[in-house]
N, C-alpha and C positions, 0 to 999 in steps of 0.2 A: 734224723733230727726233726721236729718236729715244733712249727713257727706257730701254725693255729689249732686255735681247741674245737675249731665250729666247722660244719657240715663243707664251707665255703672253701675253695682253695687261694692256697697264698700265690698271689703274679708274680713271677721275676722277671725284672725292670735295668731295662737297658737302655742306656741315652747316647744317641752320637752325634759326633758332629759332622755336619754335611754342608757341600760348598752349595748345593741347591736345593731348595726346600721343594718346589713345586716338582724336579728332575727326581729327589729319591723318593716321593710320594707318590708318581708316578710308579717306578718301578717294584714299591714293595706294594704297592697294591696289585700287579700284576704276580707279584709272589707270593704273596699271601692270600691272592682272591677275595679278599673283603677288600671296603672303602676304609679310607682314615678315620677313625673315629670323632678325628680336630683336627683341622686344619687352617694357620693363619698365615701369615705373612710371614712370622718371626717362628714359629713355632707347628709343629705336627707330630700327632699320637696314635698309635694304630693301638686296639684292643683284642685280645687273639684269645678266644677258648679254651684252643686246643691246638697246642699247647697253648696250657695260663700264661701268657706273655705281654707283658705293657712297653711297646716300643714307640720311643719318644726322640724327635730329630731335631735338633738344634743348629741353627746360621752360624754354623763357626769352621773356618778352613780346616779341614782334618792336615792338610799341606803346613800350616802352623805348630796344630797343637794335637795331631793325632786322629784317628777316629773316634777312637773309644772319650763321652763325656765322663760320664759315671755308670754304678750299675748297683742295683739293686732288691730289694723287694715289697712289695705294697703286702701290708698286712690286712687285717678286715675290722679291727678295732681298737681303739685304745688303751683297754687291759691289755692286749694280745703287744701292744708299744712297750707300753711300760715292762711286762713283764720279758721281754727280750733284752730290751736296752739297762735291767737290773743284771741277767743273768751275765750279759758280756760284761759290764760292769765287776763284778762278782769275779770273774775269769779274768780281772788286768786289762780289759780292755776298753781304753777310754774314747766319749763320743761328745759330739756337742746335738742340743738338745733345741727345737724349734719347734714355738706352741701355733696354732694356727697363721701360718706363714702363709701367703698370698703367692705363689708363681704356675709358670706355665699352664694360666687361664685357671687356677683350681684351687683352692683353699685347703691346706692341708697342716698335720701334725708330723712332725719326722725327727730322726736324727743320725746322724753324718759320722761315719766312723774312716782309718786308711786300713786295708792289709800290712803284710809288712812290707810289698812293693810299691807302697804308698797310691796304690788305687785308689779311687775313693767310692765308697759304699752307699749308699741312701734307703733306710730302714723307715716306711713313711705310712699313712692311712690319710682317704680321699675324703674330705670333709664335705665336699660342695664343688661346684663348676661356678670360673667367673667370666664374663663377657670380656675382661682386661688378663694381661700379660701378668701383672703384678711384679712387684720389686724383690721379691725373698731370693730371686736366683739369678738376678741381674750380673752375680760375677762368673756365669758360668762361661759368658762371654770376656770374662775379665780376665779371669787366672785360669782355667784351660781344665788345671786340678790334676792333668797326668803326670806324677812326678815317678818319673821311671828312671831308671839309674843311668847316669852318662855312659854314651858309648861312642866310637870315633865307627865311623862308616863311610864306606865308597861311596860318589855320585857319579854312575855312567852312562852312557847314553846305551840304549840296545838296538844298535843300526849293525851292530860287522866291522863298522871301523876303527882302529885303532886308536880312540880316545884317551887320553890318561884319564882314569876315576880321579876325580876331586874328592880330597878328603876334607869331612866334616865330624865337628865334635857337639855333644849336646849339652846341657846342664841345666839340671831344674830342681824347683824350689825342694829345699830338705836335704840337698847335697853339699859333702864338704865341700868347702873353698879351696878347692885341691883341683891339679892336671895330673891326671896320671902320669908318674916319671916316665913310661914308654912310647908317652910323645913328643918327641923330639923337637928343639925350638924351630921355626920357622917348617913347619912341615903342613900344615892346617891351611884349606880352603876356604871356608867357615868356621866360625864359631855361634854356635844359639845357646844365648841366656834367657831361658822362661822361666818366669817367675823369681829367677836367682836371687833378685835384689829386696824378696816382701817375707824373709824368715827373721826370725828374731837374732840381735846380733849382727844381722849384715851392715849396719851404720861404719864399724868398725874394719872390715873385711873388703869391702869394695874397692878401693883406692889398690890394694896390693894385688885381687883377685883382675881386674882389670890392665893391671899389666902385666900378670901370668899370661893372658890370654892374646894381646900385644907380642911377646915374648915366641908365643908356639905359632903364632899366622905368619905366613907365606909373606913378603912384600905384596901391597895389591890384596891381599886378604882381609875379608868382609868380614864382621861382627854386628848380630842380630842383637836389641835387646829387648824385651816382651815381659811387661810388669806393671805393678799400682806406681801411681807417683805421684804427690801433690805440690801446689802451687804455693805451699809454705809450710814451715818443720810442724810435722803433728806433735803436739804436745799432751795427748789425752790416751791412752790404753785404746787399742782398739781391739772392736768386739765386733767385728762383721759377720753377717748372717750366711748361711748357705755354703757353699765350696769355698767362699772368701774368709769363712772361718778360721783357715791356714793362713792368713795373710797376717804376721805380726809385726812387722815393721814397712813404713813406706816411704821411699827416699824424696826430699825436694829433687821436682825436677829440675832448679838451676843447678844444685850444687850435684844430681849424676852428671850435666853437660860437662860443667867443669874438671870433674874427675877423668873423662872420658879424655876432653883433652891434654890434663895431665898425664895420663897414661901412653899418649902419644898420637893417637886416633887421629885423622880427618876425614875431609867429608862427613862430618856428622848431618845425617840427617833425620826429622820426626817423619816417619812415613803412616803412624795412625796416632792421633791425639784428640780424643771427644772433644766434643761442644760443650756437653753437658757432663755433671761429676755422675760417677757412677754411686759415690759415697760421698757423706758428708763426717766430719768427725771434730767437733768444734769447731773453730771458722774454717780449716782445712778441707778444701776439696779434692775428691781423690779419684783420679780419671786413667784409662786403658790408654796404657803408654806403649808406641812400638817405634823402634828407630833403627837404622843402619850407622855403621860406622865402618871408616876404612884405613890398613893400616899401612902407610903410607910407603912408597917407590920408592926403591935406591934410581940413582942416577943414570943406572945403565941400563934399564927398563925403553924400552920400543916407545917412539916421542912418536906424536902424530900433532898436523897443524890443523887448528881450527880459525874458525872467524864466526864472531858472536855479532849477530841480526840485530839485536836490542828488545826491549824498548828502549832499557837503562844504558846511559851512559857505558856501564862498568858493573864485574858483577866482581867478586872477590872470595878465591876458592880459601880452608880454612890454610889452607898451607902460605898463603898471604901472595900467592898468584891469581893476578889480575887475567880478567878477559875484557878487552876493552872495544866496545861498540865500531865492528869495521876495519878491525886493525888483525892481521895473522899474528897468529899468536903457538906457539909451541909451545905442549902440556905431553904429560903419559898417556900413555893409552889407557892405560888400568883407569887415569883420573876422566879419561873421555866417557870409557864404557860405563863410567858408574853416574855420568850426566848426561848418558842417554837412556836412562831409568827416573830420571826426572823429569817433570815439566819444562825444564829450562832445552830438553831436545828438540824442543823446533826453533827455536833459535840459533843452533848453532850448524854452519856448513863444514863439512868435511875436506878439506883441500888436498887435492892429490897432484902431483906435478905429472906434468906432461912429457910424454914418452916422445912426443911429435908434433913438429907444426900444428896448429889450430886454429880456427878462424870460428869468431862468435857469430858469422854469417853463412859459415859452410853448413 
């Protein structure tokens, strides 16, 4: 196949994400024996001859959302754009289209296609270098864009010891609102919703897909949720640029809390929610939402005693158990361990009863 007509070769362009920008730039420069061609804070691009190669490293947990950002190829002109993004076209296959878009320091022309494993592709030409980050790809931080098909997998340690593997289940944007029937209720360690809640259609779907999921976790069983949400119902089509192209519908984030605890959840907590909107879409702001939820202990769960330091009076778990400043208090363990993943862990002391005389001066 055959991308360009001119003397020039085409780069294939791969983006990842990395938990350390200045740690993998290090390392692929030692692999690659060149320097990074750019390197910033938020962002770094190596440029490789030989092989044509443009690799590009994005601040995003691969532990979240994968390694792989996107991948691609840099063409060498704008006929050479159009006339690829006509022939796929032509072939059924549909893309969104981006005229000189501002990101990762560079002005550029592209457009965005999925395989059928919902990969995402980036078909682009370098217009210019810019001294700023620019906003054309602000969601790559946002929606991840890996929409790979749900799969239930072990988590175990590799020490020799007889660990039980934790089972975990995934689910991302583009996927039915469906658990596969050969996961049995309560069998689930985790559950990860990425992206799940920003397809078209999910307004309707979430309330029942939330207690599917309720349904398959373990007592003590965690649910991740990682998506756009804004701070009131969008009322306008949205059209966002870049990987966030996929993003067609975006929930208030009152009304997912609510639903959440409808479905039964507690401890709900936001453990990433911007400052700043990543999008705006008439008054609607729409910001990189991520929270924990937990689905709640039968009775006969391992109780452990705490005693809460303060500052506050009184803190109030959602289960409508009190911890109250200085007083022992008996809770689950499952509800301890997932509050000592919070701020609220240095406040609280562990009590353990005494096997044996003890003296606070011996």
């Amino acid at each position: 196949m055959i991308f360009s007509q001119t003397e020039q070769s085409v780069n294939f362009h791969i983006s990842l994400n990395v938990s350390d920008i200045p740690r993998s730039v290090d390392f692929f420069q030692k692999l690659f024996g060149v320097p990074a061609a750019k390197q910033r804070s938020d962002y770094a691009k190596f440029e490789l001859q030989n092989p044509p190669l443009t690799l590009s490293l994005e601040p995003v947990s691969p532990a979240e959302r994968g390694a792989l950002n996107h991948v691609g190829f840099r063409l060498n002109s704008a006929e050479e754009l159009v006339k690829l993004q006509r022939r796929l076209e032509m072939a059924g296959i549909s893309s969104e289209r981006e005229e000189g878009v501002e990101c990762c320091y560079a002005k550029q022309s592209k457009f965005w296609l999925h395989d059928p494993d919902q990969n995402l592709w980036e078909i682009y030409i370098l217009e210019g270098d810019l001294e700023h980050r620019g906003a054309g790809q602000a969601a790559a931080k946002v929606q991840g864009t890996q929409h790979d098909k749900a799969t239930v997998s072990p988590i175990a340690c590799s020490t020799g010891s007889e660990i039980p593997a934790r089972q975990q289940w995934s689910h991302r944007l583009g996927n039915d609102f469906t658990i596969p029937e050969e996961i049995a209720a309560e069998s689930l360690d985790e559950i990860a919703l990425q992206g799940s809640f920003n397809v078209a259609g999910a307004d309707a779907a979430i309330s029942g897909f939330l207690k599917q999921t309720a349904e398959r976790l373990k007592p003590g069983g965690e649910l991740s949720v990682h998506c756009l949400t804004s701070d009131i119902p969008v009322t306008e089509a949205l059209q966002l640029s870049g990987p966030a192209s996929v993003v067609k519908y975006v929930p208030c984030l009152e009304t997912l809390l609510r639903q959440l605890e409808s479905a039964g959840f507690e401890n709900i907590m936001l453990t990433k929610y911007g400052t700043h909107a990543c999008f705006t879409v008439g008054e609607a702001e729409l910001r990189e939402t991520m929270l924990r939820a937990m689905k709640p202990v039968s009775q006969v769960e391992e109780l452990v005693t705490v005693v809460y330091k303060g500052p506050f009076p009184e803190i109030v778990l959602d289960s409508g158990l009190s911890l109250e400043r200085g007083r022992f208090t008996t809770i689950p363990a499952a509800f301890y361990q997932q509050l000592l993943e919070t701020a609220v862990r240095e406040s609280l002391v562990l009590i353990k009863s005494a096997t044996q005389p003890v003296s606070c001066t011996s």
